[in-house]
C-alpha positions as a LaTeX table, in Angstrom:
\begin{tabular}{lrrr}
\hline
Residue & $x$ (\AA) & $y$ (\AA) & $z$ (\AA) \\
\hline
Unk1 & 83.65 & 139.28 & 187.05 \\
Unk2 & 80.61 & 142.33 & 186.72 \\
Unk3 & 81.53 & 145.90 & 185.66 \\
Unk4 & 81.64 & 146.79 & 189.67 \\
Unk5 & 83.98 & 144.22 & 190.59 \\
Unk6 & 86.81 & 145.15 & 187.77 \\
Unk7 & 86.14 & 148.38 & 188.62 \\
Unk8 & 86.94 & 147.48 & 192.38 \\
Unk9 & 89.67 & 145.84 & 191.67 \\
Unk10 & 91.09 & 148.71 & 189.62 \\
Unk11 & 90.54 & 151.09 & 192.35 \\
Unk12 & 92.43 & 148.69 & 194.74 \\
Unk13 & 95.11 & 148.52 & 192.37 \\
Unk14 & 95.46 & 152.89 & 192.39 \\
Unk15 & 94.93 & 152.80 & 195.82 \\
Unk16 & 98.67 & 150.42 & 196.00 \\
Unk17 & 99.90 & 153.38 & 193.98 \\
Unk18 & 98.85 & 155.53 & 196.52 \\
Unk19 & 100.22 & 153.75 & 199.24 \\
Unk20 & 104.09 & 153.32 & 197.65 \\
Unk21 & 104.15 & 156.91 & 196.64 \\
Unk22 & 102.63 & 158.31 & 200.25 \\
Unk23 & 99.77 & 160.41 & 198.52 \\
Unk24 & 96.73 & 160.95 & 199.66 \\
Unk25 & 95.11 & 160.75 & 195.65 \\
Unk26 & 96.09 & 159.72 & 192.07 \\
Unk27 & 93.56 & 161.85 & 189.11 \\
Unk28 & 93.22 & 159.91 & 186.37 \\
Unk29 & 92.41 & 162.30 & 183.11 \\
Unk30 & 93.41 & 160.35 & 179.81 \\
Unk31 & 90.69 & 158.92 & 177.69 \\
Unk32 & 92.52 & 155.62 & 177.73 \\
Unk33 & 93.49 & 155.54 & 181.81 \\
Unk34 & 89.10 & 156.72 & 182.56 \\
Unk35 & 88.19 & 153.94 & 179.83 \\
Unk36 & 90.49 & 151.36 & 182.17 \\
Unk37 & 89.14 & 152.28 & 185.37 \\
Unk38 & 85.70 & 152.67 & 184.46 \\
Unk39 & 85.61 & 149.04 & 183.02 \\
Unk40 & 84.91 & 149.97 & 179.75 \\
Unk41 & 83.49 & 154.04 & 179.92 \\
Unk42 & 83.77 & 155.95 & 176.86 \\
Unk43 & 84.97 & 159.10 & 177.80 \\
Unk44 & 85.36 & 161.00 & 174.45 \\
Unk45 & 84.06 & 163.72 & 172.76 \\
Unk46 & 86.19 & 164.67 & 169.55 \\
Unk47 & 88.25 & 161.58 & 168.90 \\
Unk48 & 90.91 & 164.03 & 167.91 \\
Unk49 & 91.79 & 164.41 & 171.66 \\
Unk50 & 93.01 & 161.92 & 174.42 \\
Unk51 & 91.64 & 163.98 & 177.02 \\
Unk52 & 88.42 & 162.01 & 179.01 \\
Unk53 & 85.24 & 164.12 & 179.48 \\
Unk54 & 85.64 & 163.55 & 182.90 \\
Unk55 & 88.42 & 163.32 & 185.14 \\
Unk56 & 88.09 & 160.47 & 188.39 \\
Unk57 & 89.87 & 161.08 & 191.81 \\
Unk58 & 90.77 & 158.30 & 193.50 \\
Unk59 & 91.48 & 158.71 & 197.14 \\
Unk60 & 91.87 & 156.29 & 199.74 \\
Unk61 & 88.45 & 155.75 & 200.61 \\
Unk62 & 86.84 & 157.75 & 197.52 \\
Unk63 & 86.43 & 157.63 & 193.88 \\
Unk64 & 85.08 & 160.87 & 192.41 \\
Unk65 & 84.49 & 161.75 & 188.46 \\
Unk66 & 85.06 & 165.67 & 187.76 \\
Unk67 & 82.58 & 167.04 & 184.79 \\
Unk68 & 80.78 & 169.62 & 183.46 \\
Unk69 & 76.97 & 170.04 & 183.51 \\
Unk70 & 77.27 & 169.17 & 180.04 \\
Unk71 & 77.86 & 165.80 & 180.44 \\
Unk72 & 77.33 & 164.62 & 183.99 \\
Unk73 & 73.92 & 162.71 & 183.28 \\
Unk74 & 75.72 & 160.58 & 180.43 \\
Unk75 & 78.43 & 159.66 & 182.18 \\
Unk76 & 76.26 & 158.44 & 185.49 \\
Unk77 & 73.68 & 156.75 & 183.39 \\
Unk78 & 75.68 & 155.39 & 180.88 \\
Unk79 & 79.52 & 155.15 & 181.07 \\
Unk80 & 80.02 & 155.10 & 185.00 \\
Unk81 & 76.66 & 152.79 & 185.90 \\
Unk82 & 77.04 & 150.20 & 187.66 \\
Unk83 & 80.78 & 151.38 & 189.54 \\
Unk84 & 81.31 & 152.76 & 192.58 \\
Unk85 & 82.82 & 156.12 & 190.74 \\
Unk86 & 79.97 & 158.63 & 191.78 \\
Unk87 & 79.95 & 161.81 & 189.57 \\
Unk88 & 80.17 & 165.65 & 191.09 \\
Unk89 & 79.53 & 168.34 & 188.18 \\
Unk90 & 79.73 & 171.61 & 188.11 \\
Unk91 & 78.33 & 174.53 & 185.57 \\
Unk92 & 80.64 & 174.69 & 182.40 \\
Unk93 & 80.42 & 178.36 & 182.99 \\
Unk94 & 82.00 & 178.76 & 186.10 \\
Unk95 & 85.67 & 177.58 & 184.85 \\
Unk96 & 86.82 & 175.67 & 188.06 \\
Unk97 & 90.17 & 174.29 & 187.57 \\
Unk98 & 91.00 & 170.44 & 188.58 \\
Unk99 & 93.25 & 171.36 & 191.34 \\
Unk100 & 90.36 & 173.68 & 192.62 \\
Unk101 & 87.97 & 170.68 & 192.47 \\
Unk102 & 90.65 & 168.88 & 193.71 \\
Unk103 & 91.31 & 171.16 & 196.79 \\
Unk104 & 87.72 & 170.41 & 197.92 \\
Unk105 & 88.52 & 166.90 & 198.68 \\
Unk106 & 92.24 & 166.97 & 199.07 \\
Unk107 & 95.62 & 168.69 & 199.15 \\
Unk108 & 96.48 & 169.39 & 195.48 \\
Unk109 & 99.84 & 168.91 & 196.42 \\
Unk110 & 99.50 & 165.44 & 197.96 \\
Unk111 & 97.97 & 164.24 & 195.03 \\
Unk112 & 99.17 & 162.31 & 191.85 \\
Unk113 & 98.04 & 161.88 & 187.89 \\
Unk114 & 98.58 & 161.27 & 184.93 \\
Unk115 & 100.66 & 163.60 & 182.81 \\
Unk116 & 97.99 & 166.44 & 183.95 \\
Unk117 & 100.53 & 169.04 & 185.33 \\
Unk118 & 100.17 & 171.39 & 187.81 \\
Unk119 & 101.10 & 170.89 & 190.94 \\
Unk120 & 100.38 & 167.05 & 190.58 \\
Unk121 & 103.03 & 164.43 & 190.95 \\
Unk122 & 103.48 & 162.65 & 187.75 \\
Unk123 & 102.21 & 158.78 & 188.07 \\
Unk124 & 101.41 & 157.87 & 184.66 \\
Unk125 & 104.35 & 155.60 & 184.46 \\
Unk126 & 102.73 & 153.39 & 187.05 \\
Unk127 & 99.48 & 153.58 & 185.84 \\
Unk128 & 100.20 & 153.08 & 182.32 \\
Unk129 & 102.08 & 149.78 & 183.55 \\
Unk130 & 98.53 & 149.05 & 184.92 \\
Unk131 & 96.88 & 148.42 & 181.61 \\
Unk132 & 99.24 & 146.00 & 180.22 \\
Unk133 & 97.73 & 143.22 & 181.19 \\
Unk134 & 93.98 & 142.47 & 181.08 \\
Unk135 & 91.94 & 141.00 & 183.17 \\
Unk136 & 89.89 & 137.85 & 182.12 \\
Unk137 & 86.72 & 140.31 & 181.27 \\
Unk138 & 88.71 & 142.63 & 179.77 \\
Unk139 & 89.82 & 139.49 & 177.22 \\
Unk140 & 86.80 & 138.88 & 176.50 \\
Unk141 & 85.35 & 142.63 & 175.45 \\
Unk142 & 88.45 & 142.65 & 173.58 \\
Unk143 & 87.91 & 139.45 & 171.29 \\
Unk144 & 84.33 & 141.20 & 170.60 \\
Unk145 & 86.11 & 144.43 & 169.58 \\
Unk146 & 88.74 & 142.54 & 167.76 \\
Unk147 & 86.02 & 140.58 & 166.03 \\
Unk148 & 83.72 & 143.76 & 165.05 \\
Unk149 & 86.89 & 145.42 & 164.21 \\
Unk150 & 87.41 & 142.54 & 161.42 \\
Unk151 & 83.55 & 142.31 & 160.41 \\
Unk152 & 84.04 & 146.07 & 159.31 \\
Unk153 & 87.16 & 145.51 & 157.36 \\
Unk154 & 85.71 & 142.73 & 155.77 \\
Unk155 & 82.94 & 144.61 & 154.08 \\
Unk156 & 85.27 & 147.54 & 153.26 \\
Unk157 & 87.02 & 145.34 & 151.43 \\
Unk158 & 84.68 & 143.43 & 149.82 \\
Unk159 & 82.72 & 146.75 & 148.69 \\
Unk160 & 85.42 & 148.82 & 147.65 \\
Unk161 & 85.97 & 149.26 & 143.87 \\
Unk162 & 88.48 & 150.57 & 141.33 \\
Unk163 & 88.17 & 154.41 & 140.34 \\
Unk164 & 86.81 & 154.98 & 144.12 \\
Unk165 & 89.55 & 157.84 & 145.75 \\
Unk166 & 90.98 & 157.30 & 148.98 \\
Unk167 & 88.96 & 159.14 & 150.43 \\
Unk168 & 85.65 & 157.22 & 149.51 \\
Unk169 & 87.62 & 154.33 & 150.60 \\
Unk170 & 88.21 & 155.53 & 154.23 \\
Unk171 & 84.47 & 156.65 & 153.88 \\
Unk172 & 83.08 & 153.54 & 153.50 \\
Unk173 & 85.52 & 152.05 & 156.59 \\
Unk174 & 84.13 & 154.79 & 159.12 \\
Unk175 & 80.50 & 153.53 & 157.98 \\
Unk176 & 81.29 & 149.98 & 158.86 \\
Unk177 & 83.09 & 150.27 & 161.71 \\
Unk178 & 80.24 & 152.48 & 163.47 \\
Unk179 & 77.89 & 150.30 & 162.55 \\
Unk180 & 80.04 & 147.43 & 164.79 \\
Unk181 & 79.68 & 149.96 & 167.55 \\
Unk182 & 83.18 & 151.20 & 167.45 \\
Unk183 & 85.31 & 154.45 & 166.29 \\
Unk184 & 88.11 & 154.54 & 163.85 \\
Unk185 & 90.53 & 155.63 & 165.91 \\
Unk186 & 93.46 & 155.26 & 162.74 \\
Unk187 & 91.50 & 155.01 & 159.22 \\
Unk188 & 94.57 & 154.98 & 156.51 \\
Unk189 & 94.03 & 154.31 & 152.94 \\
Unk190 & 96.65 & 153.72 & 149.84 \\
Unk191 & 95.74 & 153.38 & 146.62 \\
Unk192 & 98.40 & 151.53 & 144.28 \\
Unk193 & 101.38 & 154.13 & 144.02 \\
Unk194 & 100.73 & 155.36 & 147.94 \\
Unk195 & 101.43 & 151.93 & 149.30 \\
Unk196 & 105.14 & 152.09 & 147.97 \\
Unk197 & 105.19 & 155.57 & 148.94 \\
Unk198 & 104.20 & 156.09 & 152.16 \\
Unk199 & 104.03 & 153.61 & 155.55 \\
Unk200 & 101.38 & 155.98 & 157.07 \\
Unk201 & 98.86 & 157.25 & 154.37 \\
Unk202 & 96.26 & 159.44 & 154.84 \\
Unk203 & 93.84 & 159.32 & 152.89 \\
Unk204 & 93.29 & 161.53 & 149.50 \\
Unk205 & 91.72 & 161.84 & 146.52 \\
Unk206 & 93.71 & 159.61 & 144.60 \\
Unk207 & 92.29 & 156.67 & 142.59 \\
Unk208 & 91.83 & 153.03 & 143.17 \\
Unk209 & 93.17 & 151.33 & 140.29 \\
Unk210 & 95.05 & 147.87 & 140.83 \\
Unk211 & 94.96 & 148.38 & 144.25 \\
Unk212 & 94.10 & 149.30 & 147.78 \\
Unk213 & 95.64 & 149.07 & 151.60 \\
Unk214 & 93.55 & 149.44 & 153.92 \\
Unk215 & 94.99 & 150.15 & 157.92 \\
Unk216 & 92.14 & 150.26 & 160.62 \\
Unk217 & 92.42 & 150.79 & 164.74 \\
Unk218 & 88.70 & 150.70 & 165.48 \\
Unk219 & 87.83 & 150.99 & 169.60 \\
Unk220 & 85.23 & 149.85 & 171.68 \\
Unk221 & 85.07 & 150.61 & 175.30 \\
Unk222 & 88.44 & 152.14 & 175.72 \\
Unk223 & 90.42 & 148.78 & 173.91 \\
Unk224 & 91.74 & 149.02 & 170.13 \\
Unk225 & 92.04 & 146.32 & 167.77 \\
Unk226 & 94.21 & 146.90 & 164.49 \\
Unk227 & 94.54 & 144.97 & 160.85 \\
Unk228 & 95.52 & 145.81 & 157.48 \\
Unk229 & 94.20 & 144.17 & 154.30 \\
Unk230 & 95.34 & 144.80 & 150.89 \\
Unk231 & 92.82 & 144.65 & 148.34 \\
Unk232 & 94.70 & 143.96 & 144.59 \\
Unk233 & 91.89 & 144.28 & 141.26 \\
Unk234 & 94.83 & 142.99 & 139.02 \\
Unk235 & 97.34 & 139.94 & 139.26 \\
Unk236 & 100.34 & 140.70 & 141.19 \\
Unk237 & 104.06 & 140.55 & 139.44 \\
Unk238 & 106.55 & 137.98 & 141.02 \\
Unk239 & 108.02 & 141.03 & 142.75 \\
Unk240 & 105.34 & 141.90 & 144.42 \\
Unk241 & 104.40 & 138.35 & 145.81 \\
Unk242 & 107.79 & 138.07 & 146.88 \\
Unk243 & 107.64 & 140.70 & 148.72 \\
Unk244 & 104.63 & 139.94 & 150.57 \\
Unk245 & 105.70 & 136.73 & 150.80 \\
Unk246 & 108.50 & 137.92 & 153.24 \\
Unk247 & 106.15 & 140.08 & 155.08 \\
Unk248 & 103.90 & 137.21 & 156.12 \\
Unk249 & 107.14 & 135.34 & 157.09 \\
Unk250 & 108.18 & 138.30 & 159.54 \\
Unk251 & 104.88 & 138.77 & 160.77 \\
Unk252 & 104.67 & 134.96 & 161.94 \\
Unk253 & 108.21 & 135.63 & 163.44 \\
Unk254 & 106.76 & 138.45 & 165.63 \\
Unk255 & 103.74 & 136.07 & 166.48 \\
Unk256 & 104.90 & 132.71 & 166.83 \\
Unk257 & 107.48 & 134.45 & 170.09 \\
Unk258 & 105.57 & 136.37 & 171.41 \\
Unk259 & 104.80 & 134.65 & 174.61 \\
Unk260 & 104.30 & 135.01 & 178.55 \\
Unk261 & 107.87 & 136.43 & 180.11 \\
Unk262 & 109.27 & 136.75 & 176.40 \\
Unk263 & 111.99 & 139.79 & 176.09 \\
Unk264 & 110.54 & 142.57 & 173.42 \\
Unk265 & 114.10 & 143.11 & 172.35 \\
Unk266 & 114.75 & 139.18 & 171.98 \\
Unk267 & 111.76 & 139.30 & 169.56 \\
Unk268 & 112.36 & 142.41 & 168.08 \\
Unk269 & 115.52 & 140.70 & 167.22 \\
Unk270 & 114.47 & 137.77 & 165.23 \\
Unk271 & 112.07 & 140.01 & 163.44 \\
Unk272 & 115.17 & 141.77 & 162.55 \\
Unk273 & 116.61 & 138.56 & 161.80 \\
Unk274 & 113.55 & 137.08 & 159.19 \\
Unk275 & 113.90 & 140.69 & 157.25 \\
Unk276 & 117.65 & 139.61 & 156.56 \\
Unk277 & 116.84 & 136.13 & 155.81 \\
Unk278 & 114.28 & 136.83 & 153.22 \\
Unk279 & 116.63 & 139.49 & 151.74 \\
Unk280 & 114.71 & 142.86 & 153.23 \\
Unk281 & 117.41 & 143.60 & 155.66 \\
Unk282 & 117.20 & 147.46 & 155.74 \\
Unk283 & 113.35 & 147.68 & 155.30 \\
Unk284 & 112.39 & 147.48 & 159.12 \\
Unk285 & 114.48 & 150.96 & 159.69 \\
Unk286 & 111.17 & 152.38 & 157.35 \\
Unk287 & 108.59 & 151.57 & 159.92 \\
Unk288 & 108.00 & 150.43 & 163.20 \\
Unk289 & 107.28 & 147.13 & 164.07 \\
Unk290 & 104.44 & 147.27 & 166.57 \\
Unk291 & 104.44 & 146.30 & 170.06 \\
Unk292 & 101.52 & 145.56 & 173.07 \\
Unk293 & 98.33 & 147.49 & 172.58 \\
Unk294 & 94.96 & 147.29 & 174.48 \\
Unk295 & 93.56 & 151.16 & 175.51 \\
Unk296 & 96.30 & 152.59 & 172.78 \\
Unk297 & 97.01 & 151.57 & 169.59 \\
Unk298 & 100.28 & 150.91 & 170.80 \\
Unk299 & 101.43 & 151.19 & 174.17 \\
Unk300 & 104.86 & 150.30 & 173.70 \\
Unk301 & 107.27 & 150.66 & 169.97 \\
Unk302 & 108.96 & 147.78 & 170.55 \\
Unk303 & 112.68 & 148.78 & 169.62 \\
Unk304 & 116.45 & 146.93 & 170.24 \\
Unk305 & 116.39 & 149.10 & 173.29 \\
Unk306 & 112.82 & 148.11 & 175.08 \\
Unk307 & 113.74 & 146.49 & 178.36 \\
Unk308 & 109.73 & 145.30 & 178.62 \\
Unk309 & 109.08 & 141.83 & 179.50 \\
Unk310 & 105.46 & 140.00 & 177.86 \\
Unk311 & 102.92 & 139.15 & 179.84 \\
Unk312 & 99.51 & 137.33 & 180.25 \\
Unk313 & 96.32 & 138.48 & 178.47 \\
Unk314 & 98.36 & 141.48 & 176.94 \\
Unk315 & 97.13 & 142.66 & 173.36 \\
Unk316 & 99.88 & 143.23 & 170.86 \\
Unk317 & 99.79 & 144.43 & 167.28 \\
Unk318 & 102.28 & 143.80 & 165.31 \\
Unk319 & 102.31 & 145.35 & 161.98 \\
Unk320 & 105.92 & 144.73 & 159.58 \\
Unk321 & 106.10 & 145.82 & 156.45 \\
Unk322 & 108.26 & 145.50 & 153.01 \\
Unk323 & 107.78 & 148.58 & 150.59 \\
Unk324 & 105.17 & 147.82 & 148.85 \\
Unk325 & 102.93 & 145.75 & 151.06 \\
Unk326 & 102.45 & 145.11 & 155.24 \\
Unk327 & 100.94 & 142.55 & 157.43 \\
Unk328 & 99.15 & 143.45 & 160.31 \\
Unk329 & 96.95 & 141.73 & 162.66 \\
Unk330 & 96.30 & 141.78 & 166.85 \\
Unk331 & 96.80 & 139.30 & 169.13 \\
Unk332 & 96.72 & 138.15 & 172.37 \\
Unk333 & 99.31 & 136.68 & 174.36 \\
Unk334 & 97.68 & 134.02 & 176.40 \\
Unk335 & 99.47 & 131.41 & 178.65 \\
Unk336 & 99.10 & 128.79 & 176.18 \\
Unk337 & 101.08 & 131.60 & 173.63 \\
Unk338 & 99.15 & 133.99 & 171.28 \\
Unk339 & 95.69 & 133.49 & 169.88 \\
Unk340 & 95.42 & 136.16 & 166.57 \\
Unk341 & 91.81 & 137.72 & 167.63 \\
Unk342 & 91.73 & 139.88 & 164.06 \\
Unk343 & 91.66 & 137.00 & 161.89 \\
Unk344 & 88.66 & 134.80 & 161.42 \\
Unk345 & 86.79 & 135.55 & 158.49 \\
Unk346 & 87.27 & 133.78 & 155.06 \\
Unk347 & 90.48 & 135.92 & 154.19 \\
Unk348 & 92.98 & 134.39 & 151.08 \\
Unk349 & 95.39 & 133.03 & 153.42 \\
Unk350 & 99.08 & 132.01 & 153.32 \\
Unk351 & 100.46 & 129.08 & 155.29 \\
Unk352 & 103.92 & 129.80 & 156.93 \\
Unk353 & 106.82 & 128.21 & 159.23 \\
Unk354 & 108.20 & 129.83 & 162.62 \\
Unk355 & 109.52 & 128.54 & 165.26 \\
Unk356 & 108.75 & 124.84 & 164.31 \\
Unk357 & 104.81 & 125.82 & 163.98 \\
Unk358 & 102.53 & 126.02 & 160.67 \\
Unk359 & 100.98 & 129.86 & 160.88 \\
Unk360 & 98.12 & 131.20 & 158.70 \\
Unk361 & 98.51 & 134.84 & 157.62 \\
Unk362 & 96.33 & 137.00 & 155.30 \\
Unk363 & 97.10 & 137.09 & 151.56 \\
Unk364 & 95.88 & 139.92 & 149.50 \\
Unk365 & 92.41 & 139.80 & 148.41 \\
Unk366 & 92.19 & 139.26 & 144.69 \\
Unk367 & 88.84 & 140.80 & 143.36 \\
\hline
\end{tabular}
């Protein structure tokens, strides 16, 4: 399948939208929903903000990208090319609103979106629902981000040295993960101490000295792969092996079930179950466990309450955690079960049993 064919197929599958909820357009404005429907656009600016650079009406015999000025040659040449989204800009100056641009085309008030406002309907329920399961093409750009996403960690880890700070750390990440072609969407960094601490830390300039955690969502054309490593400069107590021990354990739990039509409580469940058989019952109440992923780092927390069902070609990172230490890889759920896409390289690994199968998860990396 080319670019213009996903894309087409996209469209088709708005345009059903359209059809169910009697409007006569959806606007799609999130980085994540533009980056789905363009086949792999990249709509962003700062990466501090989920709104696109551009904002695509889909009507039912249309499909129209909103910009400025400032950006309409970029996104025609290089993140729209080769769709059948055709670009209409106007001067940054003038300060048209969407619905005005909207009005042009079509009633504002017959139209749909995603979480925009106004006096759209709200459809981002049904489009979100869209992206949670890829196409074949989109499986395969996703390996190649999951695989770049990996190469980057990789050489963080292997460069990264005691009496660097945090900071310096999550400097050296960025580097390596731009120069795979992708952004650090998440770059968090621990330094001994701070991994016991804290589940989500951002970085500071505290010290490397025994050791490091390193959390990374990198994207690539809209999809997100995530992985934490731990990087240890000293010999771990029995404690601490024990405890990552049991993190591995969960983490193949999480894997080994997740599978095509496989209830995200039912799983969430026997994760809960491993953390009380390897005597960590209260620690998954510190952090959540992860869920399906793709054009968000997480598009669902899975939860004892998530009614979601798995399904084919969907991404999921799951990312447990004991205090003290995490495991954290992406996968994707394929109809032959998951296939770990984060995982290739020459990592320390630890061999585990779920669910009657032999898994391989990531030790810490002694240095």
């Amino acid at each position: 399948m080319n670019r213009r064919d996903e894309c087409r197929h996209k469209l088709a599958q708005v345009r059903e939208i359209l059809g169910r909820r009697q409007l006569k357009g959806i606007v799609l404005g999130a980085q994540n929903n533009v980056s789905w429907l363009s086949a792999g656009g990249e709509f962003h600016i700062a990466l501090s903000t989920t709104a696109a650079a551009g904002q695509i009406l889909v009507t039912p015999k249309d499909a129209v990208c909103f910009t400025e000025n400032i950006e309409a040659a970029r996104l025609a040449a290089e993140e729209l090319a080769g769709t059948d989204v055709r670009v209409e800009a106007g001067n940054w100056w003038e300060g048209k609103t969407l619905e005005q641009k909207v009005a042009a085309l079509v009633d504002p008030k017959q139209v749909g979106a995603d979480g925009l406002g106004g006096s759209f309907a709200d459809v981002s329920a049904e489009v979100a629902d869209l992206r949670l399961s890829l196409l074949d093409a989109e499986v395969e750009r996703f390996r190649v981000v999951a695989a770049r996403a990996e190469h980057a960690m990789w050489e963080t880890c292997r460069l990264v040295e005691p009496g660097m700070t945090e900071s310096e750390v999550a400097g050296l990440l960025a580097e390596q993960v731009y120069a795979q072609g992708c952004q650090p969407v998440v770059n968090l960094i621990a330094a001994d101490e701070r991994i016991r601490l804290y589940r989500h830390p951002v970085p500071k300039a505290t010290r490397v000295n025994e050791r490091v955690m390193i959390v990374l969502c990198a994207r690539m054309k809209g999809l997100i792969a995530s992985l934490t490593r731990i990087v240890s400069f000293a010999e771990p107590d029995a404690d601490s092996i024990r405890r990552h021990e049991a993190c591995v354990k969960i983490d193949a739990t999480l894997i080994a079930n997740s599978r095509v039509d496989a209830e995200y409580a039912a799983i969430f469940d026997k994760a809960c179950k491993a953390y009380a058989d390897t005597g960590y019952a209260a620690e998954w109440h510190l952090h959540h466990q992860g869920g399906p992923a793709g054009y968000n780092t997480r598009e669902i927390r899975v939860n004892p309450s998530v009614k979601a069902k798995a399904r084919r070609n969907q991404p999921v990172a799951w990312n447990p955690s004991i205090t003290g230490t995490k495991s954290e890889d992406t996968i994707v759920i394929l109809d032959g079960g998951p296939e770990v896409v984060t995982c290739s390289l020459p990592w320390p690994m630890l061999e585990v049993e779920a669910e009657g199968e032999t898994w391989r998860r990531p030790d810490w990396l002694m240095m």
